[in-house]
C-alpha positions in Angstrom: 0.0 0.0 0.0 1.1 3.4 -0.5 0.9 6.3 2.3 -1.6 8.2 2.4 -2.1 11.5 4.7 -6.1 12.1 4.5 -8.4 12.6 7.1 -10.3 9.2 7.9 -13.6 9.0 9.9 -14.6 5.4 11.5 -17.8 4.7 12.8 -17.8 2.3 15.6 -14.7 1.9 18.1 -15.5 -2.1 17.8 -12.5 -4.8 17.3 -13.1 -4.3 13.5 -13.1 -0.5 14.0 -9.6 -0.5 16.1 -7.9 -2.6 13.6 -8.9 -0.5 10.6 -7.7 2.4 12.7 -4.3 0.7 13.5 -4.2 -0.1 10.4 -4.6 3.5 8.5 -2.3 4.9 11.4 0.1 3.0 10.1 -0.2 4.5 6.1 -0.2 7.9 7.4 -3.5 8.7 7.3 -5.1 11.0 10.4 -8.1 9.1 11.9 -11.2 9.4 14.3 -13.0 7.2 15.8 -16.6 7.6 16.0 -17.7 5.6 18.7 -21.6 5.6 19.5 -21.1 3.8 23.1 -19.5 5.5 25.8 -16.5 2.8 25.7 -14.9 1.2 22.8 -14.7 -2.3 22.2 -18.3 -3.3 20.5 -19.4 -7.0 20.8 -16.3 -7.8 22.2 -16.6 -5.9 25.9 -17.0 -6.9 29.2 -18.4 -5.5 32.1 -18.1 -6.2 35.9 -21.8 -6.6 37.7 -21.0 -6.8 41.7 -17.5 -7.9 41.4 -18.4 -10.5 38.7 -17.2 -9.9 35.1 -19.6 -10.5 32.3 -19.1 -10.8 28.7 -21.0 -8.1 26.8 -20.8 -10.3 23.5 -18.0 -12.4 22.2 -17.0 -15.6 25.0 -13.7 -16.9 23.3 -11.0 -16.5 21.3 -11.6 -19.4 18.3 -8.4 -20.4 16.1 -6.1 -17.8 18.0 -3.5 -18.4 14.7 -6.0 -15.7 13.0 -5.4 -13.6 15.8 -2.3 -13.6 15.7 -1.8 -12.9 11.8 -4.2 -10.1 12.5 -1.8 -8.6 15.1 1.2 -9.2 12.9 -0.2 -7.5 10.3 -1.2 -4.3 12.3 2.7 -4.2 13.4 1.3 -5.4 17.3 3.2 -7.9 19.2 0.4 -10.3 20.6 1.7 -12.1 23.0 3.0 -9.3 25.1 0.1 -7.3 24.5 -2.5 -9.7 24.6 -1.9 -13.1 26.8 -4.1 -16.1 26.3 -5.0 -18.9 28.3 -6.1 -21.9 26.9 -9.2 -24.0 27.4 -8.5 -27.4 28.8 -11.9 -28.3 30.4 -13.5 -28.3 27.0 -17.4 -29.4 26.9 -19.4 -31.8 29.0 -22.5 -33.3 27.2 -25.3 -35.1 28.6 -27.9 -36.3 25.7 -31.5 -38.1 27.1 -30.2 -41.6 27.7 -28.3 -40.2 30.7 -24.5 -40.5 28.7 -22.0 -37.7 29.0 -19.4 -37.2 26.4 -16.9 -35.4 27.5 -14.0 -33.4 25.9 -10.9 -32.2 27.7 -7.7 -31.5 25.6 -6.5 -32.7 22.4 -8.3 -35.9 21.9 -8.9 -36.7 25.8 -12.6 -38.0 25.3 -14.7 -39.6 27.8 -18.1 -40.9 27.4 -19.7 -41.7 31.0 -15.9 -41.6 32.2 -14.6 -44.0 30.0 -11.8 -43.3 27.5 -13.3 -44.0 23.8 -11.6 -45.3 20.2 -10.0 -42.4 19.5 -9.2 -43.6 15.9 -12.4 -42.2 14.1 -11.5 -38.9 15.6 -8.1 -38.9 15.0 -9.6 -39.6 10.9 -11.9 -36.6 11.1 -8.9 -34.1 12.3 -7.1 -35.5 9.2 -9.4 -34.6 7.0 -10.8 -31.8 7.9 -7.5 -30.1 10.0 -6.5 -28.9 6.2 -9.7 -27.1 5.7 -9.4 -25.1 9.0 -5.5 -24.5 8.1 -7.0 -23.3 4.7 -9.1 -20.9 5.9 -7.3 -20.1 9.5 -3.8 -19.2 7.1 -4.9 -18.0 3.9 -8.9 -17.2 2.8 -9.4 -14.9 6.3 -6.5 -12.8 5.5 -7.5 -11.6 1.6 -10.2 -9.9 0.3 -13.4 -13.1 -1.3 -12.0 -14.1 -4.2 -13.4 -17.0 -6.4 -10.3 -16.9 -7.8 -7.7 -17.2 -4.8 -10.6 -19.5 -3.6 -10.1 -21.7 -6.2 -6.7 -21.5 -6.3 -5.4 -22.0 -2.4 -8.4 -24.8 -1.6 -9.5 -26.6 -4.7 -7.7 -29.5 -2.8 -10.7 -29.1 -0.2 -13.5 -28.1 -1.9 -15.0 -31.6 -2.3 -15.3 -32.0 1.4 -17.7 -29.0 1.6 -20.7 -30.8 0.6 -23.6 -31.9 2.5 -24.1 -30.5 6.2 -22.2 -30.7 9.6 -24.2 -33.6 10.6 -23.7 -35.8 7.6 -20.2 -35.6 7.5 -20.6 -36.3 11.4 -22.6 -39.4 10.4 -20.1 -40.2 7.5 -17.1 -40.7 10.1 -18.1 -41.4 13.3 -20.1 -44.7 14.5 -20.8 -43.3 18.1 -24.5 -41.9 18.1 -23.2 -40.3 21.5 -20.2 -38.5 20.0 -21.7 -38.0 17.1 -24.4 -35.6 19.3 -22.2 -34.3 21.5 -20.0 -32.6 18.7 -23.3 -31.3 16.5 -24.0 -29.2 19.5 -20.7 -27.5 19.0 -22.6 -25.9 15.7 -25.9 -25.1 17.6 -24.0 -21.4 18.3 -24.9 -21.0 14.6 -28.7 -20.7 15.2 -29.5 -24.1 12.9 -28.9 -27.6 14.0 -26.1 -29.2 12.9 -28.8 -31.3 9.9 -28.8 -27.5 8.7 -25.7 -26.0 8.7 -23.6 -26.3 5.8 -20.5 -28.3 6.4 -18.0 -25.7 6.4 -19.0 -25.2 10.0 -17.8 -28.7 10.7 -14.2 -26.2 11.2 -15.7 -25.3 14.7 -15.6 -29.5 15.8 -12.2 -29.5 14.6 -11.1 -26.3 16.8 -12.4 -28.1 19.2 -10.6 -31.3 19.1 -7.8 -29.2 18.0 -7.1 -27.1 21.1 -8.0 -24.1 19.5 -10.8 -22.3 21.9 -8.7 -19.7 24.2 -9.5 -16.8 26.6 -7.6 -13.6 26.9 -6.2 -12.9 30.5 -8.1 -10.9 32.4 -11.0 -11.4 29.9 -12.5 -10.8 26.7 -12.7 -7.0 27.3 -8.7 -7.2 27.0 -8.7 -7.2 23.5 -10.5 -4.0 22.5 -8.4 -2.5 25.4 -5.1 -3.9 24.3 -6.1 -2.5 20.3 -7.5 0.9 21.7 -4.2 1.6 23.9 -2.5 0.8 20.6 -4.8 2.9 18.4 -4.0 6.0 20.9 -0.4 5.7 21.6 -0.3 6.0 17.9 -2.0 9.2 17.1 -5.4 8.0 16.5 -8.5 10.0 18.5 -10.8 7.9 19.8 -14.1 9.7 20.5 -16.7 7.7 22.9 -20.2 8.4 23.5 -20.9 10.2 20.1 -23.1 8.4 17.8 -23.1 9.4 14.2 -26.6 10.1 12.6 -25.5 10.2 9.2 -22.5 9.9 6.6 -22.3 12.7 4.7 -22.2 12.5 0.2 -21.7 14.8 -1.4 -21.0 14.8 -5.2 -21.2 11.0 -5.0 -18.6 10.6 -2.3 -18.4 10.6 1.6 -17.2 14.0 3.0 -17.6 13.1 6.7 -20.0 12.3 9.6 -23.0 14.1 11.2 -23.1 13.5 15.1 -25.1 13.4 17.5 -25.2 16.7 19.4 -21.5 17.3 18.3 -22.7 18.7 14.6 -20.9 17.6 11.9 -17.1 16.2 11.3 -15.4 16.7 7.6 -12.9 13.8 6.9 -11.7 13.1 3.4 -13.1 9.2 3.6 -15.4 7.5 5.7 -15.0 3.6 7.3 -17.8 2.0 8.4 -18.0 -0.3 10.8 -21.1 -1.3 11.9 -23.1 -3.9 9.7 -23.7 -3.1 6.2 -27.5 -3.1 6.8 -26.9 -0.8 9.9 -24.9 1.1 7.2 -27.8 1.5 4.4 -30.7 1.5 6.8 -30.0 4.2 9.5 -26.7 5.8 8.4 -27.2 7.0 4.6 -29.6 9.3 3.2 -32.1 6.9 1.3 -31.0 8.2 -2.0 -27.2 7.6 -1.6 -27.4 4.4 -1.3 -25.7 2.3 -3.8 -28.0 -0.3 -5.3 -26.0 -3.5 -4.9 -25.9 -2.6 -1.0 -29.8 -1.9 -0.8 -30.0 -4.8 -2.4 -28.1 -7.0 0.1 -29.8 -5.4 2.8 -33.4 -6.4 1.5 -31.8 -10.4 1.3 -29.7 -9.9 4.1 -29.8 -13.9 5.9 -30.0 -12.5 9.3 -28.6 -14.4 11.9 -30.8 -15.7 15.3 -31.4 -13.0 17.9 -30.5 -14.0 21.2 -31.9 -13.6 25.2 -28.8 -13.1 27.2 -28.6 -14.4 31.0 -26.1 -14.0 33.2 -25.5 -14.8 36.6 -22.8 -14.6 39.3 -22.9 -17.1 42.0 -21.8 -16.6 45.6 -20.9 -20.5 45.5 -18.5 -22.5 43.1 -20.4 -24.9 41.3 -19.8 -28.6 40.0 -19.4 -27.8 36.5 -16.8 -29.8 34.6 -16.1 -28.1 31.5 -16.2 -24.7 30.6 -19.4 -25.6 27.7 -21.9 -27.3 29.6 -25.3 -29.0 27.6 -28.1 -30.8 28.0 -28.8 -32.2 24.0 -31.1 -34.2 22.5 -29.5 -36.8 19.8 -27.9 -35.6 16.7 -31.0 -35.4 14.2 -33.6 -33.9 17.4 -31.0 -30.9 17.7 -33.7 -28.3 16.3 -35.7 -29.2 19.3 -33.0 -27.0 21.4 -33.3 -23.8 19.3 -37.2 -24.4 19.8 -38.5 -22.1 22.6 -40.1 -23.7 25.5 -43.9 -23.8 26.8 -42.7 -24.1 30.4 -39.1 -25.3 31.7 -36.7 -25.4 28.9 -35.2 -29.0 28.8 -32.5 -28.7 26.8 -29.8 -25.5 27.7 -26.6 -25.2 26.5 -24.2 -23.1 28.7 -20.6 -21.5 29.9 -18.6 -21.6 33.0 -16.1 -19.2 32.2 -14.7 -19.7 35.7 -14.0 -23.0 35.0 -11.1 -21.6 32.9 -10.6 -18.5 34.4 -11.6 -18.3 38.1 -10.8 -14.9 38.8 -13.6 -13.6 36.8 -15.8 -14.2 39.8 -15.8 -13.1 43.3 -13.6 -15.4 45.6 -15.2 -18.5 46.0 -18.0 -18.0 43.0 -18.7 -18.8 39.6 -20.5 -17.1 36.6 -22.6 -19.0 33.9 -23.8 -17.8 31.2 -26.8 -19.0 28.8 -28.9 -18.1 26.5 -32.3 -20.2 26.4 -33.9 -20.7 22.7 -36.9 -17.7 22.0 -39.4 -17.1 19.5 -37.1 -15.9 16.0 -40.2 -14.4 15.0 -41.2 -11.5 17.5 -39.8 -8.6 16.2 -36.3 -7.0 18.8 -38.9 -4.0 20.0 -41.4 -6.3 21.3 -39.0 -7.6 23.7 -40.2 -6.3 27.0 -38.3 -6.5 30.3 -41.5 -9.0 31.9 -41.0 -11.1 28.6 -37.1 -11.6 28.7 -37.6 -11.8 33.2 -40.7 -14.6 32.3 -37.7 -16.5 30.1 -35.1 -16.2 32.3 -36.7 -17.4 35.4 -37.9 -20.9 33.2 -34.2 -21.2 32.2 -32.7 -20.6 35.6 -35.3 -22.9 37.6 -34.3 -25.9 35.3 -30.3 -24.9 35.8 -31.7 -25.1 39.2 -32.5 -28.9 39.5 -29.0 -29.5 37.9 -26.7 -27.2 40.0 -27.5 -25.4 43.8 -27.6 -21.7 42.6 -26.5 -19.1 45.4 -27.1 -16.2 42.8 -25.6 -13.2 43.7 -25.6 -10.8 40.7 -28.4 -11.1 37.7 -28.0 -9.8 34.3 -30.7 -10.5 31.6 -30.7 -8.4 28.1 -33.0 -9.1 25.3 -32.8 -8.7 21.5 -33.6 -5.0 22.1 -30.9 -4.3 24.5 -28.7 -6.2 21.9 -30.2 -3.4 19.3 -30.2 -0.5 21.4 -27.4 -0.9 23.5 -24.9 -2.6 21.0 -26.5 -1.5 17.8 -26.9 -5.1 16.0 -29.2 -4.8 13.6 -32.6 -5.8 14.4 -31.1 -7.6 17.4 -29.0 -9.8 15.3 -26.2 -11.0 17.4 -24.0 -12.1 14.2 -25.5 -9.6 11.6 -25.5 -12.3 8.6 -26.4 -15.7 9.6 -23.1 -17.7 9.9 -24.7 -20.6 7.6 -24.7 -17.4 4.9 -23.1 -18.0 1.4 -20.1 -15.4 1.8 -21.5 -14.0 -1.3 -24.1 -12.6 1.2 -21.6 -10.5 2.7 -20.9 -6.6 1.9 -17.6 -5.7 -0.3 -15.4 -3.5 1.5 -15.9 -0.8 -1.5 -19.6 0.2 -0.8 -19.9 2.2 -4.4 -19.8 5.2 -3.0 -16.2 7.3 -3.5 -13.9 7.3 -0.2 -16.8 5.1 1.6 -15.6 1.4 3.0 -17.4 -1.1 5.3 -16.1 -3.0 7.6 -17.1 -5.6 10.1 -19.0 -8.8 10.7 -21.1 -8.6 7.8 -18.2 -8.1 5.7 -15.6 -10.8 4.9 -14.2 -13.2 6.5 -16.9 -13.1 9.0 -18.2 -12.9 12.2 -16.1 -13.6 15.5 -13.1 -11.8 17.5 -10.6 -12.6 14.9 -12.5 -12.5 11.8 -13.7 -8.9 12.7 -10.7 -7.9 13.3 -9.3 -9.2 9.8 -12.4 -7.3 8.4 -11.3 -4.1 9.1 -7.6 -4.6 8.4 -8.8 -5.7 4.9 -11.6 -2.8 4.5 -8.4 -0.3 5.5 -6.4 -1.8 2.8 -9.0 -1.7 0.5 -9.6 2.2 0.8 -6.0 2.8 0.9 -5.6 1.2 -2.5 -8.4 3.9 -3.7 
């Protein structure tokens, strides 16, 4: 890339946000950050509720090798910036016939305590340990491209047919194991017969060692990027949302905020989603018609009910993932809301990992129990998400004592108001999503780029910070 010295104005002081901001630094370029909240760090905060810290968003660090080419590539050394401690208690599994499949590290697999053929598994890493490399090494850190596609993974391309749980089905005999490992996709919003088999990458971070937190907590990443973003010139303005880009001439000229009136910069990165982009923060008439388009087909992904709680007692909890599953092909009945006690919950235990995050002696979990996909975020009132919540915690009840201590429960319109997703979509675009569904850096509109989860490679920590890395790069090049 060559340098550049223009004014640059980001919306949205998220991971993807930061990085794009490193990133321009870096060319020369003088950038703002135009951040709505009254902290940076998006999806990817934390915050402490009576001594107990709670994840705003993001839980983990997947594949921490994209991480760590993200870093590299912004000139930050990770490691000493940025610590990670690895997951060793992996996921615990129950499934109705009373077995629990268990998964510590590497391949150390249990089912009702008992160690298991670990040939089978040993065959699926094979196979499918490329595909993550693939994607992990090379796709994630380019712009889409059929082409580079095509040219870096024909190799693997066959193996992407069919869905997570046929290929499941296709290598493993074990209708226990076979279960326990679709759950690992149920994050997705679609059981595993439904989601396409590239997700099958997540099984194989799992058996791979590849789920990590950051010391001190998630919220140390946007902290570690932000000290980063400052100490190299960049202004980081909190608490200012911006009402509208400003085109003029057919290109972006700057922001209008909130109260603050408006700010001229020479280009304009977006990184909130690209429907957030077209719907609330152009003029109806500047925007392009390939993004209006996307918008309309925009796959969203599921909303979610978040709840939270911090325990005054530590609980028997043996992995950090806890679930309750039905078998393989019944997984939809999980992401089915409940008439009554839920009996199927997925959860976290982040204190199985990471103790510390809790008051002395306690423990956090953290669920969130299927809802109705259909009731639009502004109909979520606070008696409606306290009604779910209490169903979800009184079956948690019967399965672990519960000395709750702190209590956070936020909705799909907390998730819209308060974080700004879309319509309350936790993901933006649904992670089953053809990447063809996501948003080009280049918007078609002059000095105007988009960044973020809805544009490629993704959502998650990593991925969203490789998103605005490559949306820098891309305007940089214009």
């Amino acid at each position: 890339m060559g340098e550049v010295t223009n004014s640059v104005g980001i919306i949205g002081g998220g991971v993807a946000g930061l990085a794009a901001g490193i990133a321009l630094l870096r060319q020369g370029a003088a950038v703002t950050i135009h951040e709505a909240n009254a902290r940076a760090g998006g999806c990817c905060t934390t915050t402490d509720v009576d001594g107990y810290t709670f994840n705003d968003g993001a839980m983990y660090v997947a594949v921490p090798e994209m991480l760590d080419h993200g870093f590299a590539r912004l000139g930050l050394d990770r490691e000493a910036l940025l610590p990670l401690r690895r997951i060793d208690a992996m996921q615990a599994t129950r499934l109705p016939d009373g077995t629990c499949v268990s998964f510590a590290t590497g391949l150390d697999v249990r089912v009702d305590g008992r160690a298991v053929d670990i040939a089978p598994l040993r065959a699926l890493l094979a196979r499918w340990e490329p595909v993550l490399r693939l994607v992990a090494d090379e796709l994630a850190t380019h712009p889409f491209s059929l082409v580079h596609l095509l040219r870096k993974g024909w190799r693997e391309l066959p193996k992407l047919r069919g869905t997570v749980a046929s290929q499941l089905e296709k290598m493993l005999d074990d209708p226990a194991l076979r279960s326990a490992l679709g759950g690992v996709v149920l994050y997705t919003g679609l059981p595993a017969a439904k989601t396409p088999a590239m997700q099958l990458i997540g099984v194989i971070a799992l058996l791979s060692d590849r789920f990590w937190l950051p010391e001190g907590g998630m919220g140390r990443i946007p902290e570690a990027l932000a000290e980063a973003f400052v100490h190299l010139g960049g202004e980081l303005r909190t608490a200012e949302p911006v009402e509208r880009i400003v085109v003029e001439g057919g290109r972006a000229r700057g922001v209008d905020v909130a109260g603050q009136g408006r700010f001229a910069h020479d280009a304009v990165l977006s990184a909130v989603s690209g429907m957030a982009t077209a719907t609330w923060l152009l003029a109806p008439d500047d925007v392009p018609s390939g993004m209006r388009r996307r918008t309309v087909r925009a796959p969203l992904s599921q909303k979610a009910l978040s709840v939270q709680l911090g325990l005054s007692n530590a609980i028997d909890a043996s992995s950090h993932f806890m679930s309750r599953l039905p078998w393989l092909r019944e997984q939809g009945q999980a992401l089915q809301p409940a008439n009554g006690l839920p009996p199927w919950l997925s959860y976290s235990v982040p204190t199985v990992t990471m103790p510390e995050l809790a008051r002395a002696g306690g423990s956090i979990i953290e669920l969130y129990p299927p809802i109705d996909q259909r009731l639009p975020a502004a109909q979520w009132d606070e008696a409606r998400a306290n009604a779910i919540a209490d169903a979800a915690i009184e079956t948690l009840s019967q399965w672990h004592p519960l000395d709750v201590a702190a209590r956070r429960v936020r909705s799909p319109r907390d998730f819209q108001g308060g974080m700004h997703l879309y319509e309350g979509a936790i993901y933006g675009l649904s992670p089953g999503a053809d990447p063809r569904a996501q948003f080009p850096h280049e918007t078609g509109i002059a000095g105007l780029c988009q960044a973020g989860q809805t544009t490629w490679p993704g959502f998650g920590v990593a991925t969203s910070l490789m998103s605005g890395i490559l949306a820098a790069e891309a305007l940089v090049g214009r």
